[in-house]
C-alpha positions, 0 to 999 in steps of 0.5 A: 743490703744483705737481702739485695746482694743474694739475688745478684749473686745468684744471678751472676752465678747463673750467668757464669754456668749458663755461659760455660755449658755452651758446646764448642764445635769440635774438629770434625764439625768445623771441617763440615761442607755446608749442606743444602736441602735435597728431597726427592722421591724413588719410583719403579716403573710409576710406583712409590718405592718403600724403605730403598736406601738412596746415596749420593756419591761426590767423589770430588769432596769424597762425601756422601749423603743418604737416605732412607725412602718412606711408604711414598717412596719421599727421601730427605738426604742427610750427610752429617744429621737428620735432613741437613742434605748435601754440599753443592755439587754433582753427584752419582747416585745409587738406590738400593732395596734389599731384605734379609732373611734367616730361617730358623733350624727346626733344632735349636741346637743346631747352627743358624742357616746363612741369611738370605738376601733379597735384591728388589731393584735391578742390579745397575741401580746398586753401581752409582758407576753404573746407574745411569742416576746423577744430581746436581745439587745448587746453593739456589736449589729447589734441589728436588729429584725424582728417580724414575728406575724401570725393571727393564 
C-alpha cells in the first residue's frame, strides 16, 4: 500500500506545479490588436533592397509594424513578436536605408568625430505623409505588398 501512494503523490505533485507555472497574460497583452500575416518585399528601380527599415503606420489604432528587409529585399512585418504582422486595417507606409559611419581620430586621445549618416533611398520614401506608399491589410489577406520605389 506505502509503495502505491508514493507514486500518486508525486504525480499530483507534478500536476500542481505544472499547472501554477502557466504564464497569464498581462495587461498589455490583453489589450493586443489581432494581427494578421504581412509579407512583402522592397525594390529600387527593379532591384532587391537589403537591410531597409520598412513601417507601416495606422494613425487610426495608433500601432505600428515594421520590419527589416533581407538580401532579397523579402519583409515579414512585426508588431508585437517576430512575424505576427499587422491588425487590419489601412496604413502608410515609409521605407528607410541608412548607414552610419564614425572615422576613427589618428589620436586616440582626442574626441570621436560626429558619425556620419548615409541616406540610400530618396527623401520622400522617409515621410509616410509623403511616400506615396499605402497597404491595406484584410482579415482574408493574402496581404503581400511589393513596394517598387524609383530614385526619380
Amino acid at each position: 500500500m506505502k509503495s502505491q501512494i508514493r507514486p500518486t503523490l508525486w504525480l499530483v505533485g507534478v500536476v500542481l506545479l505544472a499547472s501554477g507555472c502557466q504564464r497569464q497574460p498581462d495587461k498589455w497583452e490583453q489589450s493586443r490588436l489581432p494581427t494578421v500575416p504581412v509579407t512583402g518585399a522592397v525594390l529600387l528601380d527593379g532591384e532587391p533592397i537589403t537591410e531597409a527599415t520598412v513601417i507601416f503606420h495606422n494613425g487610426q489604432h495608433a500601432v505600428s509594424a515594421t520590419a527589416l528587409t533581407a538580401d532579397d529585399g523579402r519583409f515579414s512585418l512585426r508588431t508585437y513578436v517576430p512575424d505576427d504582422g499587422a491588425p487590419p486595417g489601412e496604413y502608410t507606409v515609409s521605407i528607410e536605408k541608412i548607414t552610419e559611419h564614425q572615422k576613427k581620430p589618428e589620436n586616440p586621445e582626442a574626441p570621436l568625430p560626429p558619425v556620419e549618416i548615409t541616406h540610400h533611398l530618396p527623401q520622400r520614401y522617409r515621410n509616410p505623409k509623403a511616400s506615396g506608399l499605402t497597404a491595406e491589410v484584410t482579415e482574408a489577406g493574402p496581404n503581400e505588398f511589393v513596394f517598387e520605389l524609383s530614385k526619380k
